[in-house]
C-alpha positions as CSV (number, residue, x, y, z in Angstrom):
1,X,-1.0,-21.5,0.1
2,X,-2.8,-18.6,2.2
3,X,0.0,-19.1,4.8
4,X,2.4,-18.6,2.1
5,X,0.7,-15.1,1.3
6,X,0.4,-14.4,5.2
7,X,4.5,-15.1,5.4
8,X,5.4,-13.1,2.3
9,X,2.9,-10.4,3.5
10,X,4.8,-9.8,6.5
11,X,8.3,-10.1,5.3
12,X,7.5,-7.6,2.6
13,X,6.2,-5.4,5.7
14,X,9.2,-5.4,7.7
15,X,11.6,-5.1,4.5
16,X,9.6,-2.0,4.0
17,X,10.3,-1.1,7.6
18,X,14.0,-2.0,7.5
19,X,15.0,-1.1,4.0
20,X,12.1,1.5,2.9
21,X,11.4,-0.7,0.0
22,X,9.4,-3.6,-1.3
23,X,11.6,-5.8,-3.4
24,X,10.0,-6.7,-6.7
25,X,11.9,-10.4,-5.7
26,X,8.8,-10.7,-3.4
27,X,6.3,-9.4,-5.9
28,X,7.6,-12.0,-8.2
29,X,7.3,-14.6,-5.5
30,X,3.7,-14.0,-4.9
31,X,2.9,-14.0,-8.5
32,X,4.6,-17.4,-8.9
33,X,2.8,-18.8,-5.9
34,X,-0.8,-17.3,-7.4
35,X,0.4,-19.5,-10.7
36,X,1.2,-22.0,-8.9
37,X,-2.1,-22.2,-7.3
38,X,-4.0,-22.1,-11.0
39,X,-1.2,-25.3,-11.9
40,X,-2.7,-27.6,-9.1
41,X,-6.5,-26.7,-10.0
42,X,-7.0,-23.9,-7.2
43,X,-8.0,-21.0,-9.5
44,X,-8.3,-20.0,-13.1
45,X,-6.0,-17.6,-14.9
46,X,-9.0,-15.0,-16.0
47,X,-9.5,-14.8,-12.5
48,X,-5.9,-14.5,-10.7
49,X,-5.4,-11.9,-13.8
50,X,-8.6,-9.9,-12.4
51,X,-7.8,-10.1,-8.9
52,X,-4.2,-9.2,-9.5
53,X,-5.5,-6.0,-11.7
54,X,-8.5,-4.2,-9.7
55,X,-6.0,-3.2,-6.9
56,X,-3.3,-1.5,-9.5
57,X,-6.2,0.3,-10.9
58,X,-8.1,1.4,-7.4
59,X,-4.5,2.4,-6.1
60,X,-3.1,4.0,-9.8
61,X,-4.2,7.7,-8.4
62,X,-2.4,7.5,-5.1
63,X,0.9,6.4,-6.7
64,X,0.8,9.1,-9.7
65,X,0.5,11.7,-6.4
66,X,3.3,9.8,-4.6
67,X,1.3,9.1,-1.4
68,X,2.3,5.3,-2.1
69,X,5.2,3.6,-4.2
70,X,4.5,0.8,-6.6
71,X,6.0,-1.8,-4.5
72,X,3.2,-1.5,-2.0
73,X,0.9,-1.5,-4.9
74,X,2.2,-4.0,-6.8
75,X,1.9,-5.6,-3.3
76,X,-1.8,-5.5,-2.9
77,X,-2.0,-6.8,-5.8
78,X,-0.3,-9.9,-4.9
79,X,-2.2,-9.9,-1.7
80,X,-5.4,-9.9,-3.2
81,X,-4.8,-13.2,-5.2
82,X,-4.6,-14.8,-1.6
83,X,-7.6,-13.0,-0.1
84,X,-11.6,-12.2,-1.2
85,X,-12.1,-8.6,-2.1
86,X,-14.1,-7.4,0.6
87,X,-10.7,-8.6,3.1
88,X,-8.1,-6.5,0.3
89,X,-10.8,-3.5,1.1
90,X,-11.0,-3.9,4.4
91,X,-7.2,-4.7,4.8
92,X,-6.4,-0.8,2.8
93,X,-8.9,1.0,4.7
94,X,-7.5,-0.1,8.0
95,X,-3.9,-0.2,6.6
96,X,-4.5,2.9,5.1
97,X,-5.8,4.4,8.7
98,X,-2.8,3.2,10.4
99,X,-0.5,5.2,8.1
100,X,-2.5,8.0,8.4
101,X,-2.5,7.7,12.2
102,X,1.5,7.5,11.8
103,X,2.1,10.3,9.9
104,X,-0.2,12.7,12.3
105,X,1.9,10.9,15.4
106,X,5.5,12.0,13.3
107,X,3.9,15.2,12.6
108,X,3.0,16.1,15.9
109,X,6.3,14.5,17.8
110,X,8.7,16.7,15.3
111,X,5.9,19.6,16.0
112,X,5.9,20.2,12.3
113,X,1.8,19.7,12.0
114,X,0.8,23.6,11.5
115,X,3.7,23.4,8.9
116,X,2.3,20.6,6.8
117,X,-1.2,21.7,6.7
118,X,0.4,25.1,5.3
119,X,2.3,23.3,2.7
120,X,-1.2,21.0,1.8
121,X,-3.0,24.3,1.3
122,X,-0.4,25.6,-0.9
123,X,0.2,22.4,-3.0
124,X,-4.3,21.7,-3.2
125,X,-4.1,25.6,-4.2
126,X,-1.4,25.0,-7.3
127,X,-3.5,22.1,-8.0
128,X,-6.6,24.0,-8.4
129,X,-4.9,27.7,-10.1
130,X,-3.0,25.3,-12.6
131,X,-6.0,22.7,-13.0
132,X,-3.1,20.0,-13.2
133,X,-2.3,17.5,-10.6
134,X,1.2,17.2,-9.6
135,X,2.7,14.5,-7.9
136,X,2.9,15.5,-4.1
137,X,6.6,16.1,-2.6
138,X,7.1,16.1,0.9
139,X,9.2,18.4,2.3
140,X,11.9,16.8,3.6
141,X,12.3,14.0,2.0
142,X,12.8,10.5,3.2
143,X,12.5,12.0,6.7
144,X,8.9,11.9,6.4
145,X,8.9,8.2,5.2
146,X,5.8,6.3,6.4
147,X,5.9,2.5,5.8
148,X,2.8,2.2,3.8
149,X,3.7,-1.4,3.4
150,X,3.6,-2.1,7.2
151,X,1.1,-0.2,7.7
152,X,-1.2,-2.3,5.5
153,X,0.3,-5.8,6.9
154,X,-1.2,-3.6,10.5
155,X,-4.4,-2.9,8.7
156,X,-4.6,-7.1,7.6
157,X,-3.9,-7.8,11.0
158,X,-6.8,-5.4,12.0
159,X,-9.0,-6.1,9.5
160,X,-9.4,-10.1,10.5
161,X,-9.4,-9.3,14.7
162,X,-12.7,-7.2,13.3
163,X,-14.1,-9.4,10.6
């Protein structure tokens, strides 16, 4: 069944890639195969309900600012059925890295780097005068799209050459 995850993993990377989108088709998938897996004796339901929950509430913050959508959310979720915590934690921090690598390697190719730490001031500045949080907008829209999705099926890649 882990190969299962592994394949879904990375087709739900290079959708992301492709399309710019993580089809909730695949979420669904991986939820049926973590059922599936409590059917034939492999796991409990308390459990795969636990493990399915912690990510969705450790990612929650990043998707209310917009630096990730819910599909790659929802996919870490379905990820971390498949793998032990300490992997889904090491697979975001290095996933998480690559993206961030990414974006500086976009920002610095379009030259736009002095730009977007201008705009982060300004936006951590409202944040602060307004003592709200407001979800982060880029500023050119899907131009600036990162595959955060990809990224992370990177950082699982990374994360198991450096276990």
């Amino acid at each position: 069944m882990v190969l299962y995850a592994k394949a879904l993993f990375f087709i739900a990377a290079m959708m992301d890639l492709i399309g710019r989108k993580v089809p909730n088709e695949m979420i669904l998938m991986g939820y049926g195969a973590g059922m599936y897996c409590i059917i034939t004796g492999e796991g409990s339901v308390p459990v795969m309900i636990w493990k399915a929950l912690w990510p969705i509430l450790l990612l929650f913050p990043l998707y209310v600012l917009r630096v990730i959508g819910a599909g790659d959310v929802k996919l870490v979720s379905v990820i971390s059925i498949f793998l032990n915590s300490s992997e889904v934690l090491r697979t975001l921090e290095a996933g998480l890295l690559a993206a961030g690598i990414l974006s500086l390697a976009v920002m610095l190719k379009r030259k736009e780097l002095i730009l977007r730490m201008i705009y982060l001031k300004s936006y951590a500045n409202e944040c602060l005068q307004n003592r709200k949080i407001y979800s982060y907008k880029s500023l050119d829209g899907a131009g600036s799209y990162i595959p955060i999705a990809t990224c992370l099926y990177a950082g699982y890649l990374i994360q198991g050459i450096f276990r």
